[in-house]
C-alpha positions in Angstrom: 32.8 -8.9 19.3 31.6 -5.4 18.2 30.4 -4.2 15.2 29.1 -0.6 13.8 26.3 -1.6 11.5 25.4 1.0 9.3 22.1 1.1 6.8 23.3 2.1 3.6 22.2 2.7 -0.4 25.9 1.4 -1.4 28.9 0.4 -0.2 32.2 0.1 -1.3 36.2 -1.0 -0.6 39.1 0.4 -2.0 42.9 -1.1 -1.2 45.5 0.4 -3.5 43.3 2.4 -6.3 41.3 -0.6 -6.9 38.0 -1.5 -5.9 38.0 -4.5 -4.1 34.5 -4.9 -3.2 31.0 -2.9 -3.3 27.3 -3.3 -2.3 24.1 -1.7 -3.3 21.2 -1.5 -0.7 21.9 -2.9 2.4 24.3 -2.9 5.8 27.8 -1.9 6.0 29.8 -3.5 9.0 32.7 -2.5 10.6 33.8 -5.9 12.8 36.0 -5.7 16.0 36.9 -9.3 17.0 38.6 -9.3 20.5 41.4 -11.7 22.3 38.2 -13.2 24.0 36.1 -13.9 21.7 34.9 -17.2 20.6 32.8 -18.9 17.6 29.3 -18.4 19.5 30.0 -14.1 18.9 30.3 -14.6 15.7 26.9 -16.7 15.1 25.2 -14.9 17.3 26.3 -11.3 15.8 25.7 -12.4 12.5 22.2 -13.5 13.1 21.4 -10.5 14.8 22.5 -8.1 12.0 20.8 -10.5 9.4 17.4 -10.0 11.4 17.8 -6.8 12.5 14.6 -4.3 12.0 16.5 -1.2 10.5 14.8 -1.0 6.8 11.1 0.9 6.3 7.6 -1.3 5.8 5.3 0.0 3.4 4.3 2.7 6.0 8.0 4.2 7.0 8.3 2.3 10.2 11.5 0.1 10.6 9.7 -3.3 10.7 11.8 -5.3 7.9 15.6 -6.9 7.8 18.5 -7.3 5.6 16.9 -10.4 5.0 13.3 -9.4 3.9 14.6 -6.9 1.7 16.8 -8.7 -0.3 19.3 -6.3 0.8 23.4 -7.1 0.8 26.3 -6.8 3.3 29.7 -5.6 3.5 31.9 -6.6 6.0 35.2 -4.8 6.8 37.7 -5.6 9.3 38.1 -3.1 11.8 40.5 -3.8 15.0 39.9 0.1 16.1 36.9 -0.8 17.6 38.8 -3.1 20.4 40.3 0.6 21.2 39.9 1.7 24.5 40.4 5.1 25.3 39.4 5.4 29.3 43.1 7.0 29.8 45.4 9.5 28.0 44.7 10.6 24.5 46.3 7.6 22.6 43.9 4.5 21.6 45.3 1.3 23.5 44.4 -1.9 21.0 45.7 -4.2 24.2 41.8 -6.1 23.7 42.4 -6.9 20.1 42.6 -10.2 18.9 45.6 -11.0 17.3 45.4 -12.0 13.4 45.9 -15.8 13.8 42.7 -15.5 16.6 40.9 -12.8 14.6 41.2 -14.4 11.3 39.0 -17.2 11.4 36.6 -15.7 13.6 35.9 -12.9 11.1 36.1 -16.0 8.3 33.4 -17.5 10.7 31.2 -14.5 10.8 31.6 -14.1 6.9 30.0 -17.7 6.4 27.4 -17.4 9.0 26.2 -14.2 7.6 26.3 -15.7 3.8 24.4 -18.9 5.5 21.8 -16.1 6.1 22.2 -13.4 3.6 23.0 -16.1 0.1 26.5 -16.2 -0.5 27.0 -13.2 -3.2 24.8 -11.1 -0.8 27.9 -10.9 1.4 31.2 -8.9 -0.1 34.3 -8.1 2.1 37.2 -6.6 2.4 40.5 -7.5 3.0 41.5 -8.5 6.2 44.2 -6.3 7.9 44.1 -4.5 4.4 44.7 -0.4 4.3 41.1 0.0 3.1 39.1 3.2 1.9 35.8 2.6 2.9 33.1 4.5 1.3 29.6 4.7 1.9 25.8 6.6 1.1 24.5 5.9 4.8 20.5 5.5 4.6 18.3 7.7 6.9 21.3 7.6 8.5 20.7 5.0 10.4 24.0 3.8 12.5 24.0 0.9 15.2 26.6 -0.2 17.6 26.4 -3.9 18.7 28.3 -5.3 21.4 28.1 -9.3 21.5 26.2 -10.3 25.3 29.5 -11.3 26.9 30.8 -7.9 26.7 27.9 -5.9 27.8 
């Protein structure tokens, strides 16, 4: 599993003119579920991102989480992050999961992170949705996280 997480001051989703989901304060994440991924990436990425140091202490250094600041999540759906790009010019998505594997993985990674988070903490997207995704990134501050088994 991969995931771009990015610290932001809001957040929001857009499929077909509507809004279909928005955050204030908090992470952004762009999730890339591949064919071999499992259950275990998904817990263990979404406790990472939920204790992840990327939000300022009382004295500017990045010492507090999603978590400690009360903050929110959004979760998008992206398969483009399975892209790999080692030869030609075209993306090949050959590593992405398909829907009926992806699906419930990113359903799974939804309810850890809420387990963590509260449960209106977390909003999402819409899975395999053409989405607008729009975003005030804070500091910016951008991760990429690759789950262990893919490292």
């Amino acid at each position: 599993m991969r995931a771009v997480v990015q610290r932001v001051s809001e957040a929001r989703v857009t499929i077909a003119q509507r809004v279909a989901a928005e955050i204030d304060a908090g992470v952004l994440v762009l999730l890339g579920i591949a064919k071999t991924d499992t259950t275990t990436e998904a817990i263990w990425l979404a406790d990472k991102i939920s204790k992840l140091r990327i939000f300022a202490d009382d004295s500017g250094s990045m010492n507090h989480s999603v978590v400690d600041t009360h903050g929110q999540a959004l979760v998008v759906s992206q398969f483009t992050l399975q892209a790999c790009t080692r030869k030609g010019t075209r993306p090949s998505f050959n590593d992405a999961a398909a829907p009926e594997v992806a699906i419930p993985l990113y359903e799974a990674f939804i309810a850890e992170l809420r387990q963590r988070l509260g449960f209106t903490a977390v909003a999402t997207g819409e899975f395999g949705a053409m989405m607008a995704v729009s975003l005030v990134n804070d500091g910016p501050v951008t991760l990429i996280l690759d789950t262990p088994e893919r490292e």
